[in-house]
Backbone as a ProteinNet text record, in pm:
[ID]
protein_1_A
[PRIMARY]
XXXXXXXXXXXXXXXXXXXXXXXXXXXXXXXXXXXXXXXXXXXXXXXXXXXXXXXXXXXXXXXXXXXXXXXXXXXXXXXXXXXXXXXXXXXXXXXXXXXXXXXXXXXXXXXXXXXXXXXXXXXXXXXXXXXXXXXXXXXXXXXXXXXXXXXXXXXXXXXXXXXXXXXXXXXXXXXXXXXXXXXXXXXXXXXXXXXXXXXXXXXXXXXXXXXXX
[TERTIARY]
15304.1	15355.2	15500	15596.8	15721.7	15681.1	15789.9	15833.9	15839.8	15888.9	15970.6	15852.8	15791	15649.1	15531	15546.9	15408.3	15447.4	15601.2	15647	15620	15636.6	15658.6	15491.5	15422.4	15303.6	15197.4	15232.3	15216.2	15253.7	15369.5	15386.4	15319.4	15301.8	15239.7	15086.3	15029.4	14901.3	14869.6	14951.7	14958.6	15048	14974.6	15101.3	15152.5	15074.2	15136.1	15270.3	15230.3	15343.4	15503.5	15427.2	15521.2	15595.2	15586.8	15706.7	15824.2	15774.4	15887.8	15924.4	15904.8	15969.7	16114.7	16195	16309.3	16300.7	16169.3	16204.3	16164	16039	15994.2	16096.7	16174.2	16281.1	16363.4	16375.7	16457.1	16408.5	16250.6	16219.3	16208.3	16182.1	16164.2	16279.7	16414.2	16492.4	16528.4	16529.1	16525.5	16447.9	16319.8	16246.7	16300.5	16327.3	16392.7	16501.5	16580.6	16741.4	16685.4	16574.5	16582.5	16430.5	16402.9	16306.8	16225.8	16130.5	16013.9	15887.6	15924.3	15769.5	15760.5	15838.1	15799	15751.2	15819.5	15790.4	15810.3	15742.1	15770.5	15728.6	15758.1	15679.3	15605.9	15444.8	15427.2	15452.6	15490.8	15581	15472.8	15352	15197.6	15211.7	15152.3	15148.6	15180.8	15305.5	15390	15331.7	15195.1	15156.7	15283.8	15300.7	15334	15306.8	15344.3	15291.9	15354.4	15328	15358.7	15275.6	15399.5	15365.8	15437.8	15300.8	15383.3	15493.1	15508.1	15668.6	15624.8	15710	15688.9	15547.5	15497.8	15364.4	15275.7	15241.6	15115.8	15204.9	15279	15333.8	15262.1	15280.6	15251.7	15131.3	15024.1	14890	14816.7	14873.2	14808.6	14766.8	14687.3	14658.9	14749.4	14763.5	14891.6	15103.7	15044	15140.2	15176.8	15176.5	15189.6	15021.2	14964.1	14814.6	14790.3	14883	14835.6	14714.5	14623.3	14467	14430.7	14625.5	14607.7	14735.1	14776.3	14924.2	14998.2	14884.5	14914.2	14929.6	14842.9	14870.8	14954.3	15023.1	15165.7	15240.1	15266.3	15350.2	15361.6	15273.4	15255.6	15313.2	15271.6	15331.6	15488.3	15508.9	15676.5	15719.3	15679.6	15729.1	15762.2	15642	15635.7	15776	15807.7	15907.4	16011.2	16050.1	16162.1	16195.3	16157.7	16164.6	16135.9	16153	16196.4	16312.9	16305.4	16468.7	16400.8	16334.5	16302.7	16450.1	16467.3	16539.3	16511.7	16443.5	16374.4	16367.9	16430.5	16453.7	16460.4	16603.5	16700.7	16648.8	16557.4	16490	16392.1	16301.4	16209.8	16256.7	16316.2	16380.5	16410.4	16481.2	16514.1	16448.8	16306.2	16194.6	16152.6	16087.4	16002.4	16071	16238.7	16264.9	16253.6	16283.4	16227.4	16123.9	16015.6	15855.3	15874.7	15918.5	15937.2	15971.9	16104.3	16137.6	16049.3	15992.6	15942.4	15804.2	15720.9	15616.6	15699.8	15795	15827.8	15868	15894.6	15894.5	15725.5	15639.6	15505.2	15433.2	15387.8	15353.3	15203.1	15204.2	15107.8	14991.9	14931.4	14774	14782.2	14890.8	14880.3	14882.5	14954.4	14938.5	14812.2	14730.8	14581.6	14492.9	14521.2	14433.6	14488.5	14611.9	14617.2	14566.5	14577.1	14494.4	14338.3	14228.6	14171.5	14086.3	14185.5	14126.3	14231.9	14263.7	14327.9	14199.7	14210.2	14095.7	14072.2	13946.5	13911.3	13841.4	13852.7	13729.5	13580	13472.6	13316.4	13283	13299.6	13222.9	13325.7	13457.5	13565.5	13477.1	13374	13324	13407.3	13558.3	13663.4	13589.7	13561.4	13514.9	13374.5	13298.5	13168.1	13205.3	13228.7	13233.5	13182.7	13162	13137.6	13214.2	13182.9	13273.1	13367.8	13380.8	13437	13561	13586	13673.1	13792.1	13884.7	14037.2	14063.3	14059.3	14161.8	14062.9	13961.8	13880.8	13952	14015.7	14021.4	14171.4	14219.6	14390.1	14402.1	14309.8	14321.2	14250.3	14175	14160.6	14253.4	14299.4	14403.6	14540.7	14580.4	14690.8	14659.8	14544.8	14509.5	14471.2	14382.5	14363.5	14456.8	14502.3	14581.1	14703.9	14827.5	14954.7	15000.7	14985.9	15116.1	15015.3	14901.5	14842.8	14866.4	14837.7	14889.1	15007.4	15096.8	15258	15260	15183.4	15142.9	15078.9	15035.5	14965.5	15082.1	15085.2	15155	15196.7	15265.5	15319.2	15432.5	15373.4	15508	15512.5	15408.9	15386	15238.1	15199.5	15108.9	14957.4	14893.3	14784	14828.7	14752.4	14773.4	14629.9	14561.4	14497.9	14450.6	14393.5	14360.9	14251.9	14181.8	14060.6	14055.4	14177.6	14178.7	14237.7	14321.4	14353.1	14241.1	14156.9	14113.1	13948.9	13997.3	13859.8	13944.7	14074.2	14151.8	14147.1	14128.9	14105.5	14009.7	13896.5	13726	13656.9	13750.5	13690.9	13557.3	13581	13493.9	13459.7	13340	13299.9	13239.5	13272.9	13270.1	13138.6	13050.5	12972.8	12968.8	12927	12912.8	12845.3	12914.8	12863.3	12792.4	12642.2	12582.2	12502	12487.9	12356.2	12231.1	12140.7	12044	11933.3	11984.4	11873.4	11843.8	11939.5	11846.5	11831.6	11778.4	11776.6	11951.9	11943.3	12035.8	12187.2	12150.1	12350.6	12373.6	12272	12304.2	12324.7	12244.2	12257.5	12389.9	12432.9	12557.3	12665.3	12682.3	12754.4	12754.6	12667.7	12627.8	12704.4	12698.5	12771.8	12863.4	12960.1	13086.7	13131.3	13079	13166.7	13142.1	13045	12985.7	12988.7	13023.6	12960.4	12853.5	12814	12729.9	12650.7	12746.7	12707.7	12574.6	12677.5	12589.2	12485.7	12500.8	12392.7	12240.3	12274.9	12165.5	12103	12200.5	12118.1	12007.6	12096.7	11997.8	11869.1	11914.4	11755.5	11643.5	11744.2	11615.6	11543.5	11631	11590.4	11435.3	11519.7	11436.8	11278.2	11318.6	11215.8	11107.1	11183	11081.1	10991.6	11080.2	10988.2	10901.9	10939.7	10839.1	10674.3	10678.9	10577.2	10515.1	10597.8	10543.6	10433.4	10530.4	10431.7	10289.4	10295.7	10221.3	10093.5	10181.8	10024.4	9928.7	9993	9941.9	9802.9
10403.1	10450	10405.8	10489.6	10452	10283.2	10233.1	10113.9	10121.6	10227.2	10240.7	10292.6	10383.3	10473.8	10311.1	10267.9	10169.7	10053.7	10027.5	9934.4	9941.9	10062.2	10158.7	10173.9	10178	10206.7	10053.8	9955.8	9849.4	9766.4	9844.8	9749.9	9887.6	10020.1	10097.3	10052.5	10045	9973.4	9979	9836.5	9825.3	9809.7	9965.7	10063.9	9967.9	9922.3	9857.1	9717.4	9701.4	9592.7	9696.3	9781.3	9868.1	9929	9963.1	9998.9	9897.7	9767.2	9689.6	9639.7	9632.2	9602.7	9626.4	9620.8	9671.7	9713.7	9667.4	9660.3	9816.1	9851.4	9970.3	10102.1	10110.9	10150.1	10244.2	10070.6	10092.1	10118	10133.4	10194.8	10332.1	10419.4	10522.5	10610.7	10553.6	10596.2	10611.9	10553.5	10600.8	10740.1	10614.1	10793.3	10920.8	10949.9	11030.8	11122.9	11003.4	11071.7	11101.8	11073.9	11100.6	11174	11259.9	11334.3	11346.2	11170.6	11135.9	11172.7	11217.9	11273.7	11404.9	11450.5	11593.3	11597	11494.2	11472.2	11343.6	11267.5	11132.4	11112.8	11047.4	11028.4	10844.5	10875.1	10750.7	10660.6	10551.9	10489.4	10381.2	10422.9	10377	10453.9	10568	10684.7	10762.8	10791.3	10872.6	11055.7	11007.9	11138.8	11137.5	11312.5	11326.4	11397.9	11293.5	11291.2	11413.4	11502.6	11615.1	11661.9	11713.7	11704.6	11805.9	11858.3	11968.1	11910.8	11828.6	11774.6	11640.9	11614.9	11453.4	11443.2	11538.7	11523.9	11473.2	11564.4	11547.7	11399.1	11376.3	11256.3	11157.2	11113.6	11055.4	11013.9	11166.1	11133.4	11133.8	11137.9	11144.6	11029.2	10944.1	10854.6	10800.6	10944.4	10883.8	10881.5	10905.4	10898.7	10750.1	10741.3	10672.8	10589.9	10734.1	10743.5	10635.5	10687.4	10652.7	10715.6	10660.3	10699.1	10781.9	10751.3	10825	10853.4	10943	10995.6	11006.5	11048.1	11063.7	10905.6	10825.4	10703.6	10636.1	10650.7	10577.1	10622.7	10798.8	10816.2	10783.8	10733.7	10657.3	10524.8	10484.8	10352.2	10366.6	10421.6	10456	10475.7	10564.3	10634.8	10489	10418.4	10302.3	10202.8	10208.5	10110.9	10177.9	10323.1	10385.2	10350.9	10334.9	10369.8	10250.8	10134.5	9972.8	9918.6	9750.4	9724.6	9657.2	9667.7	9607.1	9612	9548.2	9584	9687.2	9764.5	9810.4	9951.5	9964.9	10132.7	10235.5	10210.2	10259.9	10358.2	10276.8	10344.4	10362.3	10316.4	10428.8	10521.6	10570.1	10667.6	10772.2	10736.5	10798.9	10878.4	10792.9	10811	10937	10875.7	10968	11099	11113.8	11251.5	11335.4	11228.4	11302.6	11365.2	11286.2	11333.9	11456.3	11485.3	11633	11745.6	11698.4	11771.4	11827.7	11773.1	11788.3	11877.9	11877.7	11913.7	12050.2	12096.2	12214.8	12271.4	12268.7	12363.7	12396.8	12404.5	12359.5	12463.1	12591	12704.8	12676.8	12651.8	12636.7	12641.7	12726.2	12736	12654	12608.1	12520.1	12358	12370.6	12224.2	12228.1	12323	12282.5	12217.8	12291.7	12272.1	12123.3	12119	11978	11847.8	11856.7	11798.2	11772.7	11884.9	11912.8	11819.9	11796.6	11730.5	11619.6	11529.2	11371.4	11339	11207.3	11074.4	11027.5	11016.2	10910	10845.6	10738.5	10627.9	10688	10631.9	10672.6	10709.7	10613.7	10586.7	10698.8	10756.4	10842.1	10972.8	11056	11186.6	11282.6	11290.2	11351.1	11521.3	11556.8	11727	11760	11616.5	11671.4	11639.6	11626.8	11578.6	11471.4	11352.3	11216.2	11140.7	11046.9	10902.8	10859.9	10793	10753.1	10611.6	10569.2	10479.9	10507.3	10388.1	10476.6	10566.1	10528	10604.8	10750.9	10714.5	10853.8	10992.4	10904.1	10960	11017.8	10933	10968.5	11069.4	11038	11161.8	11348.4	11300.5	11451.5	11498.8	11389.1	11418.9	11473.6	11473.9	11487.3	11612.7	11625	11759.5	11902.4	11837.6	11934.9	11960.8	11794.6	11802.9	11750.7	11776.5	11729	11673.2	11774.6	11746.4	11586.6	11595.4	11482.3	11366.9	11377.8	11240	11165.1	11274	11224.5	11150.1	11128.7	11104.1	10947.1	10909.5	10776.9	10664.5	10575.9	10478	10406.1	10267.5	10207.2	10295.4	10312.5	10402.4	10518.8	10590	10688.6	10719.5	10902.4	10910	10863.9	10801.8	10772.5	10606.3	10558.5	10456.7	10385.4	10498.7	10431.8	10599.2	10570.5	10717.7	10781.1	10673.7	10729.8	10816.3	10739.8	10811.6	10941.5	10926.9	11111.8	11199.1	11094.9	11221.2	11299.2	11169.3	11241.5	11354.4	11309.2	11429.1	11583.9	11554.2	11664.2	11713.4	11648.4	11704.9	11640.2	11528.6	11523.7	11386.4	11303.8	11226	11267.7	11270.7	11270	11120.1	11127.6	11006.8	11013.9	10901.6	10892.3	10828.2	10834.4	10729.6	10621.2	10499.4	10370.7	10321.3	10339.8	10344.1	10193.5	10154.3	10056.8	10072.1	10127.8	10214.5	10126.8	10121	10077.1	10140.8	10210.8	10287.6	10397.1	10511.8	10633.1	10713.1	10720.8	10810	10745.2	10591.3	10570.9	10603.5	10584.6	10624.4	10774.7	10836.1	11010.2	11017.9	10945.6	11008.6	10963.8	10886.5	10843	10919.7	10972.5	11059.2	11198.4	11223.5	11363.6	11338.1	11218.4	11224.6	11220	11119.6	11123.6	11245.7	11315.6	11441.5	11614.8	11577	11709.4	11752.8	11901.7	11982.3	12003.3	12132.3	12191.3	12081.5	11940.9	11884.8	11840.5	11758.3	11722.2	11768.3	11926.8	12021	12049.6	12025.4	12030.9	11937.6	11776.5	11664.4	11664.5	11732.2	11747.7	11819.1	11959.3	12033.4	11922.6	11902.4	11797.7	11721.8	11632.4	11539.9	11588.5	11719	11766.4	11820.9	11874.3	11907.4	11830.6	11671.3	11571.5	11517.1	11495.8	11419.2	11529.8	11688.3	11742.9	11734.3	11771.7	11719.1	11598.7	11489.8	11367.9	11354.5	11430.1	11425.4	11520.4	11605.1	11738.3	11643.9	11507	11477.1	11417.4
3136.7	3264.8	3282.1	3345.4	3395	3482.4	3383.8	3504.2	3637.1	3696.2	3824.3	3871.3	3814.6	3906.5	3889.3	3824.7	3823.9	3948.2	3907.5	4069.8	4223.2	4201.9	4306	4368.9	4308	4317.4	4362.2	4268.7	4316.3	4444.4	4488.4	4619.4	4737.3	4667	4776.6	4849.5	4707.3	4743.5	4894.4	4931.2	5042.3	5114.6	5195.1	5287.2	5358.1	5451	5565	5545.2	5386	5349.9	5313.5	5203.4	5140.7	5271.7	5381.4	5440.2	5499.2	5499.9	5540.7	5392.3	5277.2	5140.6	5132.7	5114.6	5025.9	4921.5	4843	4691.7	4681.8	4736.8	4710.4	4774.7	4864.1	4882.9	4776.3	4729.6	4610.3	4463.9	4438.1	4299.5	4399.1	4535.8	4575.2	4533.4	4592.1	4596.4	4413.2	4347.3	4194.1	4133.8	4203.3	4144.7	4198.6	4343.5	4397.9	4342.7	4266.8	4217.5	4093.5	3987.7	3866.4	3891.8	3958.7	3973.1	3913.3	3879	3882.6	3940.5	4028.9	4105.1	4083.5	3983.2	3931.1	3771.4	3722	3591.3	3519.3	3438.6	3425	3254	3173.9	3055.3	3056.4	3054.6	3028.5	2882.6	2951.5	2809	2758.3	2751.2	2662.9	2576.1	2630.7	2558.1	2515.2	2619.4	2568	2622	2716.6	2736.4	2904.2	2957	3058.3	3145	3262.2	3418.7	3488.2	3518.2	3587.1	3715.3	3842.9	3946.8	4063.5	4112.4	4248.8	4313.9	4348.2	4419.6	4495.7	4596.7	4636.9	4710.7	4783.6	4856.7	4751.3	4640.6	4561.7	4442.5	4423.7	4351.2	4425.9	4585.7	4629.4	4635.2	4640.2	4663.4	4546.9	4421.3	4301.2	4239.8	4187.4	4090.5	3998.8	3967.1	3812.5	3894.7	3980.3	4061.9	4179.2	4260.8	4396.3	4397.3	4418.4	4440.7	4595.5	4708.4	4836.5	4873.7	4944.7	4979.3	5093.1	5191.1	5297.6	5383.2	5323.7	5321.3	5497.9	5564.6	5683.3	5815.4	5750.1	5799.8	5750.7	5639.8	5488.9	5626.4	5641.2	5756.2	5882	5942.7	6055.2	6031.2	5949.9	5971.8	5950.2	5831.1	5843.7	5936.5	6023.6	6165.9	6245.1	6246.2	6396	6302.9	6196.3	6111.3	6137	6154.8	6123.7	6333.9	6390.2	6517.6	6606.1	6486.5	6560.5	6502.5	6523.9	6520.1	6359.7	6284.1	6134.3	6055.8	5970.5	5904.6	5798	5776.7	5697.3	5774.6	5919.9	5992.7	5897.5	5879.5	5863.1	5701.8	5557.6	5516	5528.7	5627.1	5688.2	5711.8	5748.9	5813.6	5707.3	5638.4	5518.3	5438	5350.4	5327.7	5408.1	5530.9	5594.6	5647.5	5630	5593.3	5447.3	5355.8	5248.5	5182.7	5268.4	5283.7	5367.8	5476.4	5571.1	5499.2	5422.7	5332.8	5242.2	5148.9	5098.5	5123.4	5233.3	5320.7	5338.6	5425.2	5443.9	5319.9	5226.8	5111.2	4999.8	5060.8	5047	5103.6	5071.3	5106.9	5203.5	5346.1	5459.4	5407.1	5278.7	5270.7	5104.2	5081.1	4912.5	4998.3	5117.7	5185.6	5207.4	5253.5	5317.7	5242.4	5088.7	4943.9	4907.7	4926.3	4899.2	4985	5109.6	5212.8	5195.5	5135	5084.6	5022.3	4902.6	4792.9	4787.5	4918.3	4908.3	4876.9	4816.6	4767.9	4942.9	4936.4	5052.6	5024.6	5136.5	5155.6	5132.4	5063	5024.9	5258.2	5327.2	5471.7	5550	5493.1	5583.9	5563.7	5642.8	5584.7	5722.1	5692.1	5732.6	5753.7	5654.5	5643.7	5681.4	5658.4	5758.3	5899.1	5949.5	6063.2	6134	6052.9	6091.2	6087.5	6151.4	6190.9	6258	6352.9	6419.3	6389.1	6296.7	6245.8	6280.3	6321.1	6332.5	6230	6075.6	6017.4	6004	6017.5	6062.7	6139.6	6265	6337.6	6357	6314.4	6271	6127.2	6067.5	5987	6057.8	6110.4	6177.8	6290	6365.8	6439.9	6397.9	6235.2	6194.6	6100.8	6121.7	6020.2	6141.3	6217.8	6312.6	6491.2	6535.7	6643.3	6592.5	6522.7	6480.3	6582.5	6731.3	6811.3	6880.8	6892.9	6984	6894.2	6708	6668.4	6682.5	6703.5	6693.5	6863.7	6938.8	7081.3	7086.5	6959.6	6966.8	6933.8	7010.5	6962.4	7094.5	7124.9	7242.5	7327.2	7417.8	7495.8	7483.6	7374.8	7381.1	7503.2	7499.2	7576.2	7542.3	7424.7	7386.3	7332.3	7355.2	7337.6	7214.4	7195.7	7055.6	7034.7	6911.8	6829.2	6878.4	6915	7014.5	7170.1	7225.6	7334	7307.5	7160.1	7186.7	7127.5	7023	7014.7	7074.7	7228.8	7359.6	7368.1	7375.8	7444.6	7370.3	7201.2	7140.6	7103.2	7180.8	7185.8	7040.4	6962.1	6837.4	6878.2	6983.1	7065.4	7187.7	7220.2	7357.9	7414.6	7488.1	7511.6	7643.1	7624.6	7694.3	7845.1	7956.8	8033.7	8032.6	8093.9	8032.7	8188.8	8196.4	8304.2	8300.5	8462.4	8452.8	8489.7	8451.9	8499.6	8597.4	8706	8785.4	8894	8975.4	9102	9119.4	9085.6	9052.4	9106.9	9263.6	9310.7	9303.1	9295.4	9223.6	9087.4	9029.7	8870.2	8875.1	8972.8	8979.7	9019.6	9055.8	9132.9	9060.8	8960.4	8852.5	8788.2	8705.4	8616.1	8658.5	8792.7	8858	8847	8851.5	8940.5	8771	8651.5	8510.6	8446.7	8456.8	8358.6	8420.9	8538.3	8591.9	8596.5	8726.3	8767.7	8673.6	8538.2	8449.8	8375	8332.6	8244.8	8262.4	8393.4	8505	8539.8	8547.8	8536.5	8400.1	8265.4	8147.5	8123.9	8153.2	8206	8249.8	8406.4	8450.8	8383.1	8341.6	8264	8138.2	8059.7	7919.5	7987.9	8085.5	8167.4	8215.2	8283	8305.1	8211.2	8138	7990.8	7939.3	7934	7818	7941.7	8068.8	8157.1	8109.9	8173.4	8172.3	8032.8	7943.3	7793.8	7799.5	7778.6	7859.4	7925.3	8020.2	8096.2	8025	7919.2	7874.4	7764.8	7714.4	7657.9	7676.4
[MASK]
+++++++++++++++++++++++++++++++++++++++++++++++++++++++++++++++++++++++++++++++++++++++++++++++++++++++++++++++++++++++++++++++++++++++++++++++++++++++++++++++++++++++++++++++++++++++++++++++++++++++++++++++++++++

């Protein structure tokens, strides 16, 4: 493997370090100018690394091989948009990633999205789980504009609350069930009419059920 791609890769590991690094910066910015993430020769083997452009470099194995491209950018974002010393290429970076993304034909990005590596417990495409990065990954795949919304000072203030906001959680009421008509009236005032009345029917169903037994 290239020196510079195996460096580079080693301090990616881990994202959350790799954006305040310098060092990685600076094997990025190499690979960058000698357009490594399109083509590389490993110097084991001598076999070579070839690649759709900086997105899939990034998310590839023999590449970067980040696990979760959309949170790498998050964190860049919250680095590029404090006083770190380390802004200034955040910043940098995470335009060259944009770049890169807009020359990326809308339905070859999807396929690549697709088939990122995930976590075994992240089941992103069935529709389970609730974990942050769970949830920041569907938010950035299915609500763009609500992820770019999470953060301090922004309008969401964790991933969860946006994504009640984008129907990907519903969120339950957190009741104390002891006297019939305050809990009824809790139940109305967090859920509504509509749901309220599904309630009763449910309710009503399993009581008579019950009772046929």
């Amino acid at each position: 493997m290239s020196f510079t791609v195996f460096s580079a890769r080693s301090i990616a590991h881990d994202l959350e370090s790799a954006v305040g690094e310098e060092a990685f910066y600076f094997y990025m910015r190499e690979i960058i100018e000698r357009k490594l993430f399109e083509k590389y020769v490993d110097d084991v083997n001598g076999e070579v690394k070839q690649f759709a452009g900086l997105v899939d470099f990034m998310t590839n194995k023999d590449g970067l091989g980040v696990r979760d491209l959309h949170l790498f950018e998050k964190c860049l974002d919250v680095v590029a948009r404090s006083s770190h010393s380390m802004s200034n290429n955040a910043l940098w970076f995470k335009t060259q990633i944009d770049k890169a993304r807009q020359s990326i034909p809308q339905e070859k990005e999807k396929d690549t999205w697709r088939f990122l590596p995930r976590p075994a417990h992240d089941n992103v495409m069935d529709g389970q789980g609730n974990s942050r990065a769970y949830l920041l990954r569907r938010l950035a795949r299915d609500r763009p504009d609500l992820f770019s919304e999470i953060g301090p000072g922004k309008r969401f203030k964790s991933a969860r609350a946006a994504a009640i906001e984008a129907g990907i959680i519903t969120p339950f009421p957190s009741l104390q069930l002891k006297e019939p008509v305050p809990t009824a009236q809790k139940l109305l005032a967090k859920k509504g009419k509509g749901w309220c009345l599904q309630l009763l029917e449910a309710l009503s169903e399993l009581v008579l059920a019950d009772e046929a037994l």
